[in-house]
C-alpha positions in Angstrom: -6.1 -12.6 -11.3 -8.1 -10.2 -9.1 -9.4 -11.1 -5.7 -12.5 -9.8 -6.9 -13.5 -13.1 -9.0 -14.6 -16.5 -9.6 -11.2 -17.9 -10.9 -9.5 -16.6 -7.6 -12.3 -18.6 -5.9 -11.5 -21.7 -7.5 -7.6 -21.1 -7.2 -8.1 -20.5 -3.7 -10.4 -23.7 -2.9 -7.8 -25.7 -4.9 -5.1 -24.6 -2.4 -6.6 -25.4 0.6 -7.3 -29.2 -0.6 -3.8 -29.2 -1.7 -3.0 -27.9 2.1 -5.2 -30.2 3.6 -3.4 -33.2 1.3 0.0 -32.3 0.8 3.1 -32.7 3.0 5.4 -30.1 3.3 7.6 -29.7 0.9 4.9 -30.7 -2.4 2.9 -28.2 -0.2 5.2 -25.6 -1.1 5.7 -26.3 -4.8 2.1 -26.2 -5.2 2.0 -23.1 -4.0 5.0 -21.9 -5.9 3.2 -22.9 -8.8 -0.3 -21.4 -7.7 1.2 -18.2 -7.3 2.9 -18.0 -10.5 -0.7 -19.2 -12.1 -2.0 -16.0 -9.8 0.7 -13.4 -11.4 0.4 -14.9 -15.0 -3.1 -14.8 -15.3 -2.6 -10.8 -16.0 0.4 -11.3 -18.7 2.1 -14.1 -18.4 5.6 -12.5 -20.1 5.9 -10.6 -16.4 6.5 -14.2 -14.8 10.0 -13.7 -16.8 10.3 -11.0 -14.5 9.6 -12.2 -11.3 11.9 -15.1 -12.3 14.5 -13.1 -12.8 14.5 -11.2 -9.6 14.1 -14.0 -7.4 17.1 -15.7 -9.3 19.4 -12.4 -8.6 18.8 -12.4 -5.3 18.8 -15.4 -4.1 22.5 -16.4 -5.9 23.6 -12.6 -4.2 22.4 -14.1 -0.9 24.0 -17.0 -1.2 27.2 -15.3 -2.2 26.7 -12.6 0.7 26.4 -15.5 3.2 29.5 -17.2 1.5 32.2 -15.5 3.2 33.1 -13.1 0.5 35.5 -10.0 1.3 34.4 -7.1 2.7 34.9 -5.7 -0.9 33.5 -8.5 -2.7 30.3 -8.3 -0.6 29.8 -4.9 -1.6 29.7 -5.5 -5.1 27.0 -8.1 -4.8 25.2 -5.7 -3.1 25.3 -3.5 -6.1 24.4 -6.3 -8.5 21.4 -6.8 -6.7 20.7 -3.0 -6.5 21.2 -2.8 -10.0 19.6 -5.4 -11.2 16.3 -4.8 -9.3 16.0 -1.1 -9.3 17.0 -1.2 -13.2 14.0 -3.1 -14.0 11.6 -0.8 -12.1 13.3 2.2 -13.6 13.0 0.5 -17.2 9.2 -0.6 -17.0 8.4 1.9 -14.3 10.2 4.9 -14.5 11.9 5.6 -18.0 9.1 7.0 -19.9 8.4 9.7 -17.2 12.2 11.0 -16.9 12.6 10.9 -20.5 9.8 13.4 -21.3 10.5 15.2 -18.5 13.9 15.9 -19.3 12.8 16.8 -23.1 10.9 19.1 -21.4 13.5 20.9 -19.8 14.7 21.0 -22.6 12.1 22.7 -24.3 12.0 25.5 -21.8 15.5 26.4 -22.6 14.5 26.4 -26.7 16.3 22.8 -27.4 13.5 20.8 -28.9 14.2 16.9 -28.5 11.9 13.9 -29.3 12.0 11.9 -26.3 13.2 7.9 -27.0 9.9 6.6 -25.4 9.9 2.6 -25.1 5.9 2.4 -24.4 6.6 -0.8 -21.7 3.4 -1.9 -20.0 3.7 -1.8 -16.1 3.9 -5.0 -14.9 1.4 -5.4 -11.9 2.9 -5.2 -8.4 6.3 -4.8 -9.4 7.1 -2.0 -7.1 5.7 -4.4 -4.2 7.8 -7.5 -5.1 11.2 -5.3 -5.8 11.1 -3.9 -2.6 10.4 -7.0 -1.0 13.6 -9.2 -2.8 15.7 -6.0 -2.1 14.8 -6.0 1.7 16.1 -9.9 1.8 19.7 -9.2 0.1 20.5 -6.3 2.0 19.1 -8.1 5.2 21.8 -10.9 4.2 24.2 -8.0 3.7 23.7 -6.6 7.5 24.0 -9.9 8.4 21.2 -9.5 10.1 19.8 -12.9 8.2 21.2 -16.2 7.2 20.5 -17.2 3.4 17.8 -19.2 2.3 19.5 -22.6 1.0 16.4 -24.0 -0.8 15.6 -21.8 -4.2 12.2 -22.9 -4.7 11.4 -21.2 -1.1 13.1 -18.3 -2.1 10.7 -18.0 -5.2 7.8 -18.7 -2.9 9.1 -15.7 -0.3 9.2 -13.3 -3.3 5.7 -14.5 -5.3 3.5 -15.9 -2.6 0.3 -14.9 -3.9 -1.9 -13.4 -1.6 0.4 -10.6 -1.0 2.3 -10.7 -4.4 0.5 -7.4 -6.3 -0.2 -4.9 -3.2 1.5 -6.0 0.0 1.5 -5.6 2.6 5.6 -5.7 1.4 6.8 -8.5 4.0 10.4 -8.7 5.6 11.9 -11.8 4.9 12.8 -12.2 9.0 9.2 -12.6 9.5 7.8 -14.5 5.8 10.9 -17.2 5.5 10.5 -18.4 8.6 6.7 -19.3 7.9 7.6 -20.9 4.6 10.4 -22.5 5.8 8.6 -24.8 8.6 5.8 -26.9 8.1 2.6 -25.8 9.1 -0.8 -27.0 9.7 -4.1 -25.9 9.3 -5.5 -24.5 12.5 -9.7 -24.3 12.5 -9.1 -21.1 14.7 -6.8 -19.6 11.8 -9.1 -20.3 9.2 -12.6 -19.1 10.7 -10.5 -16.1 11.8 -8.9 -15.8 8.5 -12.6 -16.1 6.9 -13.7 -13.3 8.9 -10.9 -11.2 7.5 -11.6 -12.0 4.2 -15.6 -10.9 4.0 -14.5 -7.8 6.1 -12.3 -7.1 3.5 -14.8 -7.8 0.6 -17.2 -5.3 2.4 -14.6 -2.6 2.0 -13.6 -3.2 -1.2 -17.3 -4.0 -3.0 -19.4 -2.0 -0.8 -17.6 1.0 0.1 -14.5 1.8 -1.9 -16.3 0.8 -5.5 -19.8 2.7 -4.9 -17.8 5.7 -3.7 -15.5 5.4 -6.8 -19.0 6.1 -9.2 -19.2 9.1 -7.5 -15.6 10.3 -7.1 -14.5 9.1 -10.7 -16.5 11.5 -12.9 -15.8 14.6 -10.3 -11.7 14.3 -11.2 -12.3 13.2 -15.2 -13.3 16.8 -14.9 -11.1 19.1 -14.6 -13.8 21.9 -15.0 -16.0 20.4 -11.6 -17.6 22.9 -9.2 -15.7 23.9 -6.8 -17.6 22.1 -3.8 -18.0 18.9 -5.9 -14.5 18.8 -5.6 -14.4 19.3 -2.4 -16.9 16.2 -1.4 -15.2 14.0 -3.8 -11.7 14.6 -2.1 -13.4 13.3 1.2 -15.3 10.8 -0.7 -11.6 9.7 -2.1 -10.0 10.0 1.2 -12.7 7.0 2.6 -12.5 5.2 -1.0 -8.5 4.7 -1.4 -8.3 3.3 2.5 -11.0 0.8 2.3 -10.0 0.0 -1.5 -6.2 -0.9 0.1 -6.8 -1.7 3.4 -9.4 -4.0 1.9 -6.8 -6.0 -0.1 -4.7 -6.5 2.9 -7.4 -7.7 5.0 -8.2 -10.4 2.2 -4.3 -11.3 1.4 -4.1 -11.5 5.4 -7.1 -13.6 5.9 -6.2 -16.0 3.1 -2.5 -16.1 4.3 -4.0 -16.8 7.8 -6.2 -19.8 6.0 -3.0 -21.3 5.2 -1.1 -21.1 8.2 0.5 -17.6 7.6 0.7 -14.7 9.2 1.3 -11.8 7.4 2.2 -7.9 9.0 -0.3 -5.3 9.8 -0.3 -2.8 7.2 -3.0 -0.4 8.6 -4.2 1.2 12.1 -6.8 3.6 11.8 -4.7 6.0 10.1 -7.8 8.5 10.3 -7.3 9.1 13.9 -3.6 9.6 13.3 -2.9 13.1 15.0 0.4 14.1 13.5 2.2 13.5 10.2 4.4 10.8 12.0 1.6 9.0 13.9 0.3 8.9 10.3 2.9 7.1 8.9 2.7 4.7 11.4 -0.5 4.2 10.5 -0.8 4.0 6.5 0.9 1.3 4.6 2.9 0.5 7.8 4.8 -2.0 5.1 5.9 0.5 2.6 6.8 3.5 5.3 9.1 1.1 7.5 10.6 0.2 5.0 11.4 3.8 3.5 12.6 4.2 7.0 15.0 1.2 7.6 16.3 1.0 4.3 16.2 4.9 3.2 15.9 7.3 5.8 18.4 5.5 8.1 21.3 4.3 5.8 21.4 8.3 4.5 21.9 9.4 8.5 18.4 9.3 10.0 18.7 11.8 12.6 22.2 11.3 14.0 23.6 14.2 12.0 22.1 16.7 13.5 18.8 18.7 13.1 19.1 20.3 9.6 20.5 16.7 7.9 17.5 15.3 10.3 15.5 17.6 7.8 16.8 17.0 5.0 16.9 13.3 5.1 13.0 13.0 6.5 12.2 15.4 3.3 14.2 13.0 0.5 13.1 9.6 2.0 9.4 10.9 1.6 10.1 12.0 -1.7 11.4 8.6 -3.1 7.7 7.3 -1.2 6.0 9.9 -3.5 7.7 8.7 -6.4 7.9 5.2 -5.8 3.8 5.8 -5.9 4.2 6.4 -9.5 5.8 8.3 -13.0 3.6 11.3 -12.3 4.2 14.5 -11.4 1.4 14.7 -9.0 2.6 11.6 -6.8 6.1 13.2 -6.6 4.2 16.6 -5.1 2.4 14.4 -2.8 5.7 12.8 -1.6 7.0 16.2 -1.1 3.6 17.3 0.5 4.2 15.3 3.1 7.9 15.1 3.3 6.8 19.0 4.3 4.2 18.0 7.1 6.7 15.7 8.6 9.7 18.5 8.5 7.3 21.2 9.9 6.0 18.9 12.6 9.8 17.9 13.6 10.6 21.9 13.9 6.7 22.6 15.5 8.4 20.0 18.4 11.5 21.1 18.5 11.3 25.0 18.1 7.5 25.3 20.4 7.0 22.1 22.0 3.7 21.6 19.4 2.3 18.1 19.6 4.8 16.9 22.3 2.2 15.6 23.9 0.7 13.4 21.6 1.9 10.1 24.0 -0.7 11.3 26.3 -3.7 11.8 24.6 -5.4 8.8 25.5 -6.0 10.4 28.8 -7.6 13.5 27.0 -9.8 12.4 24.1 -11.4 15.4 23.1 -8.1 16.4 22.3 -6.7 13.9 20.2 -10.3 14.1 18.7 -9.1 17.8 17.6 -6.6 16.4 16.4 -7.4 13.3 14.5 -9.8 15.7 12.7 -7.3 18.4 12.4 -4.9 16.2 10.7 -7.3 14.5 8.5 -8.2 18.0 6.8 -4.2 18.2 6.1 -4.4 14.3 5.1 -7.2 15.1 2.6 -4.6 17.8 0.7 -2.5 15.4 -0.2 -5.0 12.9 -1.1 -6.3 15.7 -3.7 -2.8 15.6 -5.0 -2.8 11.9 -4.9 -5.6 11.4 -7.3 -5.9 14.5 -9.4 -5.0 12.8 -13.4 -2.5 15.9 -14.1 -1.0 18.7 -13.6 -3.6 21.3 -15.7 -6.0 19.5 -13.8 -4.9 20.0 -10.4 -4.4 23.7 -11.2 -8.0 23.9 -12.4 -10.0 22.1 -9.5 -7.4 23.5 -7.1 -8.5 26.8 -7.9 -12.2 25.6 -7.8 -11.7 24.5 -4.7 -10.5 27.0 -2.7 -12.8 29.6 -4.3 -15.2 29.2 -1.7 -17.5 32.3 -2.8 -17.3 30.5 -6.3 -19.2 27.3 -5.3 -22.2 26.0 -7.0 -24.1 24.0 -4.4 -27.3 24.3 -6.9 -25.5 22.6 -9.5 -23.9 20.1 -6.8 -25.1 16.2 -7.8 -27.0 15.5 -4.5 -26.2 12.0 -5.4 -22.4 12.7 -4.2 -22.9 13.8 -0.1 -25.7 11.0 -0.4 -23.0 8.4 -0.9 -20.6 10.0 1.1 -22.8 10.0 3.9 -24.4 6.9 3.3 -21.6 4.3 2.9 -18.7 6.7 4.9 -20.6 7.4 8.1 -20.5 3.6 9.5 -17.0 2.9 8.9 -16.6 5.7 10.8 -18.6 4.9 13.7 -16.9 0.7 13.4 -13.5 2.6 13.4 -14.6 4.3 16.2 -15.4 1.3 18.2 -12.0 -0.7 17.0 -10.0 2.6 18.4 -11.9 2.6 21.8 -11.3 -1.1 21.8 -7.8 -0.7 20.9 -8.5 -4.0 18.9 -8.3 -4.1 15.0 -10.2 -7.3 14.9 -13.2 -7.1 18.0 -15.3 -9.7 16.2 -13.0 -12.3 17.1 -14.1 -12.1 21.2 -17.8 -11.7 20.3 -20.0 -14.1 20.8 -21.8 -16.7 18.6 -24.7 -15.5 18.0 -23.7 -11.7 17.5 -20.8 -12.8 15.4 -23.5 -14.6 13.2 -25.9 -11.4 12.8 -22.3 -9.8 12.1 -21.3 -12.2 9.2 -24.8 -12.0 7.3 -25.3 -8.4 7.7 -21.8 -8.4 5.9 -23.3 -11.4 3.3 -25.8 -9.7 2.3 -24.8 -5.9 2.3 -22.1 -7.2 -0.1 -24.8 -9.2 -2.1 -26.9 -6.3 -2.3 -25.2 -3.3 -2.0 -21.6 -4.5 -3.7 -20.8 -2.8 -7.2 -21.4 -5.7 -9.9 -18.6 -4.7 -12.5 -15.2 -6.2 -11.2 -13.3 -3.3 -10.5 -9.4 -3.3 -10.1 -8.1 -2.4 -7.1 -5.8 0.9 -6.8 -2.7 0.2 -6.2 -2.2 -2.7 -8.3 -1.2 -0.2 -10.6 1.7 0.7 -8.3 
């Protein structure tokens, strides 16, 4: 079921009767079972899936929190490490290595038929995997006491309005909420409201028109050079509001509810430095790369060159956790190489040291943000190039400035750009001089109202008509 649709509106009024009605506990089976009705409205065969990780990891919690040895509590660790990652691998992942390793192969003159299985990728499953696995190794650390009641658990792992595409909440911070009863706040859901029609905006108004435009430009692996070029920008604009869109609506419905869910983005376009960037972009994802990748291999404590080497595999796995294509594991490693040259840049010269201070210079961090985002937009053309020949092709286009073709350049593609690019800019603009991700909620009345119509109707007019998935559900 995609945000984007009627049946989402009627699931989603249904819900708030039922939390309007319903006492706590039915409260919570209803939406146990609205979440599953959510999930299994794609195919409902991948509800066997999410059953089955919610049921692994909520008997390893129990048995974590048991008192089991020392020993013991490592091998219920593993189950749930096996269990979970072997499903990913297996609908996610299996396809990819196997060719890829027949490929190998190949080169060396050994022709094998890869054993492809040809398993559809269940929706989200990268999301919800990451997000059981944080809870049992939580439980693990010790750092969380079990949840008793399995029906909550399953709620924690499926709640619906972050289920497909985050942001990937921490049990510490989701449980909690789910555990308690809550009541409906009118604050929380006029608030939530607004962050739900912001979120439509993105998503209908700006990602999907700009996706007309950048679409055909990477279908083609022969595009002029500059066409490239703009569409890479155009893409840059179109994957944040497409994603950051989805977490504004999943966190504006949540807040409807009663929950609060984290903040998965902060401008990441005014980022200055590959690591202010990653505390930025899918805050979710690359927090928990850190807490549950980077550190547990050594973080920094071993020294600058395992510092290295540790910053470059975690951002790898990112990369790859994106996808089974080669071109998300070179944009893992694309990055993994910003974030190692940046570490040495401060180390070895002092470069970007004094990134804590640029609020007090902004034309500086401006040279920055903007410096950066020309680095940021590399890797998106990784991100979103179809293959390999591809990439090779419109790379070369690219950078063959003396090649370009402005005459042959489909005015229609700056126009857009320009057009539905330029005032999220300037809005993203005000939100970073405000320091405040949400300003509408301290203007007035009146000016919210012109705010909220302007919004209506630019979505009513201007939104794409064709329902269009959004991007990283297929992550």
């Amino acid at each position: 079921m995609n945000f984007v649709s009627y049946e989402f509106l009627y699931l989603l009024v249904a819900v708030m009767i039922a939390c309007w009605l319903l006492p706590h506990r039915a409260l919570n089976l209803f939406l146990l079972a609205s979440s599953y009705l959510f999930y299994g409205w794609w195919d409902w065969r991948f509800l066997s899936l999410l059953f089955i990780s919610s049921v692994v990891d909520y008997t390893c919690g129990r048995m974590l929190d048991g008192g089991v040895s020392a020993d013991r509590r490592k091998d219920v660790l593993a189950v749930s490490l096996a269990a979970n990652l072997g499903l990913l691998f297996t609908f996610k992942y299996f396809d990819f290595f196997a060719s890829s390793f027949c490929d190998a192969l190949s080169v060396f003159g050994v022709k094998v038929s890869p054993p492809l299985i040809h398993f559809v990728l269940p929706v989200g499953i990268s999301f919800y995997t990451f997000q059981t696995l944080s809870y049992t190794i939580d439980v693990y650390r010790r750092q969380l006491p079990a949840t008793k009641n399995f029906f909550d658990f399953m709620l924690y792992v499926s709640f619906f309005p972050q289920l497909v595409a985050g942001p990937i909440e921490r049990a510490s911070h989701l449980l909690p909420q789910i555990l308690k009863p809550r009541s409906l706040d009118a604050v929380m859901i006029y608030t939530g409201t607004q962050l739900v029609l912001v979120g439509f905006f993105k998503k209908m108004v700006i990602a999907d028109n700009l996706a007309i435009v950048v679409n055909p430009v990477f279908k083609d692996a022969s595009s002029n050079g500059i066409a490239v070029v703009v569409a890479t920008y155009a893409f840059a604009l179109q994957i944040y509001c497409d994603f950051s869109g989805y977490t504004d609506i999943a966190r504006g419905v949540a807040r409807m509810m009663g929950f609060d869910l984290c903040q998965n983005f902060n401008l990441p376009y005014f980022a200055t430095s590959p690591s202010d960037f990653w505390r930025r972009w899918h805050i979710s994802l690359s927090s928990w790369f850190r807490d549950y990748v980077y550190v547990p291999l050594g973080g920094n404590r071993g020294g600058i060159r395992l510092g290295l080497r540790n910053l470059f595999v975690t951002m790898l796995l990112a990369g790859l956790w994106h996808g089974a294509r080669w071109n998300f594991v070179l944009w893992g490693v694309y990055h993994g190489v910003l974030l190692v040259l940046f570490v040495l840049a401060v180390k070895i010269f002092g470069f970007g040291a004094g990134s804590q201070s640029d609020g007090k210079r902004p034309f500086t961090a401006l040279l920055k943000a903007v410096s950066f985002f020309q680095l940021t937009c590399v890797g998106w053309f990784l991100f979103r190039v179809d293959s390999l020949d591809s990439l090779i092709s419109m790379g070369k286009s690219a950078v063959s400035f003396w090649g370009w073709e402005f005459s042959k350049l489909d005015p229609n593609l700056p126009f857009r750009v320009l057009f539905f690019g330029f005032p999220l800019i300037l809005f993203q603009a005000y939100q970073f001089r405000q320091g405040d991700l949400e300003p509408w909620r301290h203007w007035s009345v009146p000016f919210n109202a012109v705010f909220y119509l302007a919004l209506f109707y630019a979505i009513i007019l201007l939104g794409v008509p064709e329902q269009n998935e959004f991007i990283y559900f297929q992550f």
